[in-house]
BALOBA-1460 file (C-alpha; in Angstrom, 3 decimals):
// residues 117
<rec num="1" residu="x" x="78.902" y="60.626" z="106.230"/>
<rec num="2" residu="x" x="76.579" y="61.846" z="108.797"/>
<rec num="3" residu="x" x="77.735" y="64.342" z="111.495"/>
<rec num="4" residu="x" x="76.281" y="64.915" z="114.980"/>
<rec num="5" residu="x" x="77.366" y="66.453" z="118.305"/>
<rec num="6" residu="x" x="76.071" y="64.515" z="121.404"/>
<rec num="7" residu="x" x="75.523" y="66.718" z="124.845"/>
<rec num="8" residu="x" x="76.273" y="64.608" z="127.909"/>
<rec num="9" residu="x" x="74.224" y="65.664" z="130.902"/>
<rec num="10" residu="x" x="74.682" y="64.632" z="134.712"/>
<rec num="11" residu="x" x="71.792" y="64.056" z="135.739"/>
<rec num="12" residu="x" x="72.349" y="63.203" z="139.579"/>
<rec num="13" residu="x" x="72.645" y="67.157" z="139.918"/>
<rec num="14" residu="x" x="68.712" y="67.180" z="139.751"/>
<rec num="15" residu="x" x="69.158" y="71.166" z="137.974"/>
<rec num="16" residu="x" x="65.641" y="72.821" z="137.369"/>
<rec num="17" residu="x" x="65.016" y="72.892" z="133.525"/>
<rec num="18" residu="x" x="66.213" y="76.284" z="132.807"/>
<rec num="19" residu="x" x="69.391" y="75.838" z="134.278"/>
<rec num="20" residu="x" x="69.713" y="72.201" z="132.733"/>
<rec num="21" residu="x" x="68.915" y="74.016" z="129.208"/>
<rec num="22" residu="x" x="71.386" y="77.018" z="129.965"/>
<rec num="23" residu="x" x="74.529" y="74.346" z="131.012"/>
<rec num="24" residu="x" x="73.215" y="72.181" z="127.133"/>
<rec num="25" residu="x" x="73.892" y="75.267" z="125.305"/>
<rec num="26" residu="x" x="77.396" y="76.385" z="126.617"/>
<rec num="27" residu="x" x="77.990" y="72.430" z="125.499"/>
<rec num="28" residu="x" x="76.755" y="72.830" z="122.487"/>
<rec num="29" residu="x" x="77.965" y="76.223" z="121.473"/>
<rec num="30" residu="x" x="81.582" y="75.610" z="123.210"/>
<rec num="31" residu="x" x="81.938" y="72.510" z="120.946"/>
<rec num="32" residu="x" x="80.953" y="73.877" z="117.495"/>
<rec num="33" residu="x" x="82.972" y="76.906" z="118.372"/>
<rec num="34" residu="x" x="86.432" y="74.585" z="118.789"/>
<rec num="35" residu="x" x="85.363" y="72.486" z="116.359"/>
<rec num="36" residu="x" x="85.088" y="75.333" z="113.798"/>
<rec num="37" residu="x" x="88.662" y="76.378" z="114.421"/>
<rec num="38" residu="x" x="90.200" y="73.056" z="115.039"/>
<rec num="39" residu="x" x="88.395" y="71.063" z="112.496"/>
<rec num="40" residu="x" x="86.488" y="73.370" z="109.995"/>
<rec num="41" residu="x" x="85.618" y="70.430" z="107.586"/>
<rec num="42" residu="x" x="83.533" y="68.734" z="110.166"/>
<rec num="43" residu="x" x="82.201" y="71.944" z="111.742"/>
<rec num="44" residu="x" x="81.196" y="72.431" z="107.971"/>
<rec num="45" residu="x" x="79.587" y="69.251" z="107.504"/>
<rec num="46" residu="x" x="77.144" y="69.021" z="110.523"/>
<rec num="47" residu="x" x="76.406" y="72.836" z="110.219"/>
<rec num="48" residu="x" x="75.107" y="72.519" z="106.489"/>
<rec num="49" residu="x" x="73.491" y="69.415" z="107.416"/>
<rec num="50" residu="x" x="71.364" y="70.908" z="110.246"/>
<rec num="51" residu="x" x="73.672" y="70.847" z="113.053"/>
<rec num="52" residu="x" x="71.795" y="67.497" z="114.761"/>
<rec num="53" residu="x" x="72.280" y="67.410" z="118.362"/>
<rec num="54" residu="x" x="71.224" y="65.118" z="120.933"/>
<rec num="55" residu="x" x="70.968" y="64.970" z="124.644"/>
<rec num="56" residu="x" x="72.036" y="62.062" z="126.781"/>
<rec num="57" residu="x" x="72.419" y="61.603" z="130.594"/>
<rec num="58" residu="x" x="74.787" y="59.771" z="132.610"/>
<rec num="59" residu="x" x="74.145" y="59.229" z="136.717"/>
<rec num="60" residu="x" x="77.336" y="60.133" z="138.190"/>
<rec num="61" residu="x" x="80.434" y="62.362" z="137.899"/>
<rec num="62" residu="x" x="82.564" y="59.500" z="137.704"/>
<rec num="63" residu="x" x="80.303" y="58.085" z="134.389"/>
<rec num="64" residu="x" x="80.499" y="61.741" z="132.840"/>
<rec num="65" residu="x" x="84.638" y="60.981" z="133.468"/>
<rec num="66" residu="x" x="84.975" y="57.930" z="132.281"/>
<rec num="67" residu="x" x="82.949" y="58.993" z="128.720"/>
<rec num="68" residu="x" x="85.126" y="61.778" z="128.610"/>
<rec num="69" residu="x" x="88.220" y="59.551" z="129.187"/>
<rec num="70" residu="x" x="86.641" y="57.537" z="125.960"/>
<rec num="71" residu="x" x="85.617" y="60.070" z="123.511"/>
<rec num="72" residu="x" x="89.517" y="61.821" z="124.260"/>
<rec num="73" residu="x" x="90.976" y="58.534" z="123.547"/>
<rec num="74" residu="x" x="88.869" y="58.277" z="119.932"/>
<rec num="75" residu="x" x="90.321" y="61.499" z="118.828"/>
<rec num="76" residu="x" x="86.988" y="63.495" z="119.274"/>
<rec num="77" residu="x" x="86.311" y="66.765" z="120.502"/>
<rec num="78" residu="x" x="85.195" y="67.679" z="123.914"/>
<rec num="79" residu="x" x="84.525" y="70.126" z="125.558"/>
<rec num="80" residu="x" x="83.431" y="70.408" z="129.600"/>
<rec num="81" residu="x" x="81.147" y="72.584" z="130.954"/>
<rec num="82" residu="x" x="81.721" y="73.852" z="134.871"/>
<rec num="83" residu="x" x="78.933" y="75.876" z="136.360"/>
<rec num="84" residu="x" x="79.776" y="79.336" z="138.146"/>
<rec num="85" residu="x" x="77.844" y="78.667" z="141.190"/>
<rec num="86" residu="x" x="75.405" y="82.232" z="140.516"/>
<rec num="87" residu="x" x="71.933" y="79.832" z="140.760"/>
<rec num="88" residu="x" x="71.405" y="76.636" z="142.080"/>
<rec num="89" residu="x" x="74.650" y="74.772" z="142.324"/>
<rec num="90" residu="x" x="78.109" y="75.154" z="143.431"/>
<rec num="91" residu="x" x="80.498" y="77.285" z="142.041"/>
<rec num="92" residu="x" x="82.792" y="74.710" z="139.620"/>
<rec num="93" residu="x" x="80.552" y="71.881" z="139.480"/>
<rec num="94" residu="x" x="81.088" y="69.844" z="136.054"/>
<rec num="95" residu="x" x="77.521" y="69.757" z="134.765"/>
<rec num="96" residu="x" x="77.925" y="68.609" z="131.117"/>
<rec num="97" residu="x" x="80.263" y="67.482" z="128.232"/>
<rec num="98" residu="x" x="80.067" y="68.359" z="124.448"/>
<rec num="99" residu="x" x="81.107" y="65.873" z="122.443"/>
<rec num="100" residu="x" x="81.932" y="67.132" z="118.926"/>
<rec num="101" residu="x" x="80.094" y="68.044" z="116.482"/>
<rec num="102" residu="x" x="81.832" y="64.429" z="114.436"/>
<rec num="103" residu="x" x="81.233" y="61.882" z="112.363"/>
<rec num="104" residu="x" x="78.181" y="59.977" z="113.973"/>
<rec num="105" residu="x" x="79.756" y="56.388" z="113.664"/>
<rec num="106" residu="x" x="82.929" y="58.014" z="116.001"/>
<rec num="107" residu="x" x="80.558" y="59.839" z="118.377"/>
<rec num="108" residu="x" x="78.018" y="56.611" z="118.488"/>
<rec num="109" residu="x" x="80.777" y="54.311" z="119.624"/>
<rec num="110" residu="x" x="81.106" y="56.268" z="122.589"/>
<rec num="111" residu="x" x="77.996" y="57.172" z="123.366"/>
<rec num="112" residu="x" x="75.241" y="55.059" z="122.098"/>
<rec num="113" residu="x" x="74.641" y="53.077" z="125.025"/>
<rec num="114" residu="x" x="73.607" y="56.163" z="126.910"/>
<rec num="115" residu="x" x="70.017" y="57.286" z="127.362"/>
<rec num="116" residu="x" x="68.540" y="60.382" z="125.986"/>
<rec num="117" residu="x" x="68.009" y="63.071" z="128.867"/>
């Protein structure tokens, strides 16, 4: 079984590239962290199998909702990433979701219909 953890970007929010990488990795690192204490098999799995990741965007608060909504619903993990307002947007805007690391087919149901970012 292949594992993956799929980063969920908002892409309306027009961030400058730094700032759009910076908001990724609190995903990315927020999710393998719960996942490691939550679920340590699968944290296992897609760390000793290279710990794929892959960036998608959605076009609207209410899409990054509704996935979020979705992957809940499955059973995955997710985590949500709000921005502190230090840079270039407000303080509390929800930038990004992580979405595992999980088993690919689980994650791919949700999100495979999304573009990458």
């Amino acid at each position: 079984m292949e594992f993956k953890q799929v980063i969920v970007v908002r892409k309306e929010l027009r961030m400058g590239i730094g700032k759009l990488s910076a908001q990724v990795a609190h995903a990315a690192v927020s999710g393998a962290e719960q996942v490691m204490t939550s679920n340590p098999s699968w944290f296992m799995k897609w760390f000793n199998s290279g710990q794929a990741k892959i960036v998608v965007k959605v076009h609207s608060l209410e899409d990054l909702h509704n996935i979020k909504r979705k992957a809940q619903i499955s059973g995955l993990p997710v985590v949500q990433v709000q921005d502190s307002g230090l840079t270039q947007i407000p303080t509390g805007t929800i930038t990004c979701l992580g979405i595992g690391p999980a088993p690919s087919t689980m994650i791919d149901r949700i999100t495979k219909d999304l573009k990458l970012l």
